[in-house]
C-alpha positions in Angstrom: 255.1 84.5 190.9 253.2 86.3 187.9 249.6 87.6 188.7 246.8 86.9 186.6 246.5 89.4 183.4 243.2 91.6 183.7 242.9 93.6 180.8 241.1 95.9 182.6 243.6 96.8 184.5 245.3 98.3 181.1 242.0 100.1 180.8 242.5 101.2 183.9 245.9 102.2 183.0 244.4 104.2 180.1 241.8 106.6 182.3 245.0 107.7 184.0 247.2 108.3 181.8 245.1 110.1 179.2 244.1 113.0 182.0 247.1 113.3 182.6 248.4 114.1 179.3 245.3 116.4 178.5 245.9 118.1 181.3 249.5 119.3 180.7 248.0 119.9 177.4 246.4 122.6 178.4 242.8 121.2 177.9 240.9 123.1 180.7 238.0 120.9 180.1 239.8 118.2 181.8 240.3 120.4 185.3 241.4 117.2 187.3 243.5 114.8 185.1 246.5 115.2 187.5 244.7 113.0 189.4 245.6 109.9 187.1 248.6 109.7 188.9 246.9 108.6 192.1 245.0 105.9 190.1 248.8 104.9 188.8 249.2 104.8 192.5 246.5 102.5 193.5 247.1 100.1 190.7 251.2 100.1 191.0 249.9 99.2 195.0 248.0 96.6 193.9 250.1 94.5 191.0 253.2 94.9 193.1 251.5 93.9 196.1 249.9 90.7 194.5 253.5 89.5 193.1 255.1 89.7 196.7 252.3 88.3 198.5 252.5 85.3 195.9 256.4 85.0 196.3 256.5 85.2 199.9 253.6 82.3 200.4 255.7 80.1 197.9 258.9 81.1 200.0 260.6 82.1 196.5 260.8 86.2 197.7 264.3 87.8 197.0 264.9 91.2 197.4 267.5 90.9 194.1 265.0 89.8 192.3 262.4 91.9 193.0 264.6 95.1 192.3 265.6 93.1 188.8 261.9 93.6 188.1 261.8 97.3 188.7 264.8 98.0 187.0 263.5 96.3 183.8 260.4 97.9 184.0 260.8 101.5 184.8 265.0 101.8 183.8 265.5 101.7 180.1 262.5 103.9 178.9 263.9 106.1 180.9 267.1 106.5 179.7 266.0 106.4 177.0 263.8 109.6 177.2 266.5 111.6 179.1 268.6 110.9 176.2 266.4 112.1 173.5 265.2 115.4 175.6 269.7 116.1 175.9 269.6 117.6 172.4 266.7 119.8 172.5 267.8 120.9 176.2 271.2 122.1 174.8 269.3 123.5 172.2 266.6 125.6 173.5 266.4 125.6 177.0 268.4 129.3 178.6 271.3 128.8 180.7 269.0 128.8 184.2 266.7 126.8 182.8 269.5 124.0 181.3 270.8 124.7 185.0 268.1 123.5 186.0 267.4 120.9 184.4 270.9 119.2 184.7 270.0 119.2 189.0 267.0 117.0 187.6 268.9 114.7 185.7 270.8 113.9 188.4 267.6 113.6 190.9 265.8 111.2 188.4 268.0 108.8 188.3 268.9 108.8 191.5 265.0 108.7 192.4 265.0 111.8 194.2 263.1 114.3 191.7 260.3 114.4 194.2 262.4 116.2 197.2 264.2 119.0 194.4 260.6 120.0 192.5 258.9 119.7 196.8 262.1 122.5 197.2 261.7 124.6 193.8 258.4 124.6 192.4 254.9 124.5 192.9 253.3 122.1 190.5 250.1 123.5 189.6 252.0 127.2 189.1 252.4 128.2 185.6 256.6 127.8 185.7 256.0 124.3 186.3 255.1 124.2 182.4 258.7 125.3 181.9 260.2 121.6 183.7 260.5 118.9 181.2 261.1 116.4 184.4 258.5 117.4 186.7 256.3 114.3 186.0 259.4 112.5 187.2 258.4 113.1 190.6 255.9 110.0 190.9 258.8 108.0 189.8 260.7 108.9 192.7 257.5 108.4 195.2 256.7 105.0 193.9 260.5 104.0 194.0 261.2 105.7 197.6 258.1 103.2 198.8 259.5 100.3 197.2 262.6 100.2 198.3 261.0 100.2 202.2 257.5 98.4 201.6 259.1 94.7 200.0 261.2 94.5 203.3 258.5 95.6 205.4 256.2 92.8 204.2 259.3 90.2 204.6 259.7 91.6 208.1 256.3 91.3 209.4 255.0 87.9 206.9 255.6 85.4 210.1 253.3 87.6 212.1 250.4 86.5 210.5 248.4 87.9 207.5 245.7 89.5 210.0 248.5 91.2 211.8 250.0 92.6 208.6 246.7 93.7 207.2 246.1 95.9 210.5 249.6 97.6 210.7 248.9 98.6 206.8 245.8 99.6 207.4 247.0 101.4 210.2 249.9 103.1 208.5 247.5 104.4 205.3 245.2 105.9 208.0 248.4 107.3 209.6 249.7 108.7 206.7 246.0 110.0 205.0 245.7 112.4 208.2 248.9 113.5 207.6 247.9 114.5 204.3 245.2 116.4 205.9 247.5 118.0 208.3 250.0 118.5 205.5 248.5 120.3 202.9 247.1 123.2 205.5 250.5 123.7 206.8 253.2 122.8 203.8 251.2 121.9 201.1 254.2 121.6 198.6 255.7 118.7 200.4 252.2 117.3 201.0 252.0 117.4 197.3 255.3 116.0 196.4 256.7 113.7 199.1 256.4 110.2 200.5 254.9 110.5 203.9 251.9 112.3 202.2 251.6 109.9 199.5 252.0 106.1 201.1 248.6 105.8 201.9 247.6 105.5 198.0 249.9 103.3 196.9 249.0 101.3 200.4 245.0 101.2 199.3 246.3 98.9 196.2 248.3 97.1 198.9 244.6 96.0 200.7 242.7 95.8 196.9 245.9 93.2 196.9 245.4 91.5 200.5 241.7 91.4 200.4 242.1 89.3 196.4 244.6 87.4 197.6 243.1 85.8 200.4 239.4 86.3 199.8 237.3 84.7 196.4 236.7 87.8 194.1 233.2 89.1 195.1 230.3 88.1 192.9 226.4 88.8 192.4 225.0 92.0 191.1 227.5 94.1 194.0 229.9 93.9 191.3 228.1 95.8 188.9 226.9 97.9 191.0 230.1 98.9 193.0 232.0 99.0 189.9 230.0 101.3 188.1 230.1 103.7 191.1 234.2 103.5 191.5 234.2 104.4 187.8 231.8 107.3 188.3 233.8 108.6 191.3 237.3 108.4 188.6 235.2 110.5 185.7 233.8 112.5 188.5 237.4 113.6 189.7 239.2 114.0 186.6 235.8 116.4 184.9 234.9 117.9 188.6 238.3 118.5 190.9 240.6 121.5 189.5 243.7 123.0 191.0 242.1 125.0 193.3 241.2 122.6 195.3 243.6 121.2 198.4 245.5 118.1 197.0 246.0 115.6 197.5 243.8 115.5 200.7 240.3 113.5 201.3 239.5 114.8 197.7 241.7 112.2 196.7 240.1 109.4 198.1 237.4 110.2 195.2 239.9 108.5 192.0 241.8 106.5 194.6 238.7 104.7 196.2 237.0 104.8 193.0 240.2 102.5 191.3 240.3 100.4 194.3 236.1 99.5 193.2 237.0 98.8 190.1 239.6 96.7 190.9 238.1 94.9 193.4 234.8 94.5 191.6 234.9 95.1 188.1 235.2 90.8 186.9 233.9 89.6 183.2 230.6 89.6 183.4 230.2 93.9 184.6 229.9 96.4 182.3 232.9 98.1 183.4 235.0 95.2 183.1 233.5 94.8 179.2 234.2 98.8 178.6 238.0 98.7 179.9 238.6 95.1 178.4 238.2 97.0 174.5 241.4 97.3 172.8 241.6 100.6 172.4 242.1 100.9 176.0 244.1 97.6 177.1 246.2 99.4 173.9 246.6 102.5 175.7 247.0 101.1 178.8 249.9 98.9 178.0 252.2 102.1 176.4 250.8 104.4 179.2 254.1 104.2 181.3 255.8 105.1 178.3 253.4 107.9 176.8 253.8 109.7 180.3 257.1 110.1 180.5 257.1 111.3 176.9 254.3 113.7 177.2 255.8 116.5 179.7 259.6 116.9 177.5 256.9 117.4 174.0 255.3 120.3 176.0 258.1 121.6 177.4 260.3 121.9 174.8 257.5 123.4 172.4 257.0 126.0 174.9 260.9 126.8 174.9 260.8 126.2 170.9 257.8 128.8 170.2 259.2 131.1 173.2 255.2 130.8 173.7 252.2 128.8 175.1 251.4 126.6 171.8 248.2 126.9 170.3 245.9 123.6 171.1 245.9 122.3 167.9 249.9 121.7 168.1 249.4 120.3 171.7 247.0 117.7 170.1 249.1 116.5 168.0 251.7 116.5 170.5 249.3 114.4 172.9 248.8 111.8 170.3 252.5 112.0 169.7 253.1 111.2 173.0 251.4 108.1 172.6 252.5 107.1 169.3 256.1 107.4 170.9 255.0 105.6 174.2 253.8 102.9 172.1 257.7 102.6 170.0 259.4 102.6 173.9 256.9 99.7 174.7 257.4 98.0 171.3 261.4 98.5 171.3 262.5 99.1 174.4 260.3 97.5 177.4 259.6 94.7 176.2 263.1 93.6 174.8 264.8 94.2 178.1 262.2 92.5 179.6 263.3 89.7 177.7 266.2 87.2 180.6 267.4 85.7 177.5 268.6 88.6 176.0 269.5 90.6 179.2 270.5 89.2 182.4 270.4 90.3 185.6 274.2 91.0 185.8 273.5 93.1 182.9 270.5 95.0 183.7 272.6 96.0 186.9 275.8 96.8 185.2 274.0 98.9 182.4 271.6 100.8 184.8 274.5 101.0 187.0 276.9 103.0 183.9 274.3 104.6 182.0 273.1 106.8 185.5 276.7 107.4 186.5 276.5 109.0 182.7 273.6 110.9 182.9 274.9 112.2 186.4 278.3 113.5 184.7 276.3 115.3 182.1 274.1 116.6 184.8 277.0 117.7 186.5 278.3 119.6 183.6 275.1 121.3 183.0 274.9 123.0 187.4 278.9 123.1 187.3 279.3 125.1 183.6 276.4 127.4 185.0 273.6 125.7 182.1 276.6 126.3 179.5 276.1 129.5 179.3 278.9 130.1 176.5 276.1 129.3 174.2 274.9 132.8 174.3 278.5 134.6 174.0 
């Protein structure tokens, strides 16, 4: 079952992804735009929630299916990066730091880039700049969940939807204090790692339970409500900075503020009208793209200038980010997401070959000691 385009979900889309980039730019002015990965969070909670609520009241839910729709969506711009960044990597990156980056190779495609950056790197230290895969890490949390949470939802549907919304609620509440526990005590895994993390993804999850069984809300508590969860987003990507605990219950400030939006922002608010312009619904629908572009540009300038590039060339690397996002949606999303031109059998078979490849080279990179004959 398909759920109903909002466009200003897009817009959504676009307010985090733009932090994000400006804030591996180097723009200090945006002190918080790591938190658009937490609105990613809310919103991938939310769409992927709606489609499996849908499928599992029609009775038309398959597990097969459902990891068909992943693949498709998150696979071959993937590949497609890693490829690109293998050239510049052999290139420019020293032997500990190709080392390095053929263990994340292999942890990206096998979803677990999360657990090696939770073991080797801080990410708001300044050798994190040096990681062209670091951003891969949300990858890996949002895959980790969905390969438990679509079974979890079958397991418990017969209980009864008031049964299911209590557990989930339950379980984000579980896992929020965690995060409060977490990032006194081991703050790098409270950063990186599922446990910590659920809860956000899981507030999209109740944005999806309350929409789905509830009319959307209506009067002037929209505009209000919606205005105020976009306040709270501009408030934490302008206000919160990396000296602050996070994630913890300052990231209930963009992930509370998305779930308003969400739940509130219909056609006739002033939000709804601001996201809805094309610039943004533009943005929004290359944004998965653009962000896993954006983090190899910076990277490799760094290892090309031996330096910290001046802001001007990280400009133009931002809006290259999202001039190449927009070629991966144009030529590579969307044609796979095409049945007709790519089964299942081979979505499965070509994700299944082209990670056993990118494993091998990965391989070659830890094994050969990041090719370290370069130098010699």
């Amino acid at each position: 079952m398909s759920v109903i385009y909002r466009k200003e979900i897009d817009g959504l889309r676009a307010l985090a992804v733009i932090p994000v980039i400006l804030f591996h730019a180097g723009f200090e002015w945006v002190s918080g735009g790591y938190v658009g990965v937490d609105i990613f969070f809310v919103i991938s909670g939310y769409l992927i929630s709606s489609i499996l609520l849908g499928e599992l009241q029609s009775g038309t839910f398959s597990v097969r299916n459902f990891y068909e729709r992943r693949a498709r969506r998150i696979l071959p711009a993937l590949f497609v990066v890693l490829l690109c960044c293998l050239p510049f990597a052999w290139l420019w990156l020293l032997p500990e730091e190709l080392k390095g980056f053929g263990e994340s190779l292999i942890a990206v495609v096998t979803f677990m880039s999360n657990i090696l950056f939770w073991q080797e790197t801080d990410y708001f230290t300044s050798g994190s700049d040096l990681i062209p895969l670091l951003h891969t890490w949300s990858l890996a949390v949002e895959e980790q969940f969905y390969i438990v949470f679509p079974l979890f939802l079958a397991l418990f549907w017969k209980r009864g939807k008031t049964t299911l919304f209590i557990i989930i609620s339950v379980l984000l509440l579980l896992s929020l204090g965690l995060t409060e526990w977490g990032w006194r005590y081991f703050p790098e895994a409270n950063f990186y790692l599922i446990p910590t993390r659920a809860w956000e993804l899981m507030i999209g999850a109740l944005v999806a339970f309350y929409l789905f069984y509830k009319d959307k809300p209506q009067g002037k508590l929209n505009e209000v409500a919606s205005l105020v969860g976009l306040a709270m987003i501009i408030a934490s990507i302008f206000f919160l900075d990396k000296s602050l605990p996070f994630p913890s219950v300052y990231a209930l400030i963009p992930t509370v503020g998305t779930a308003l939006v969400i739940l509130f922002a219909n056609n006739n608010t002033l939000v709804n009208k601001v996201l809805s312009l094309k610039l943004f619904v533009g943005i929004g629908l290359v944004s998965y793209s653009a962000y896993l572009w954006h983090q190899p540009l910076f990277v490799f300038a760094r290892a090309y200038y031996m330096d910290e590039p001046n802001l001007w060339i990280t400009s133009i690397l931002s809006i290259g980010a999202l001039f190449l996002g927009y070629l991966s949606w144009r030529y590579v999303e969307r044609p796979f997401r095409d049945k007709q031109k790519f089964t299942q059998k081979k979505i499965f078979v070509s994700a299944f070959v082209a990670s056993l490849l990118f494993i091998a080279v990965g391989l070659f990179f830890v094994l050969s000691d990041g090719a370290m004959y370069r130098f010699t």
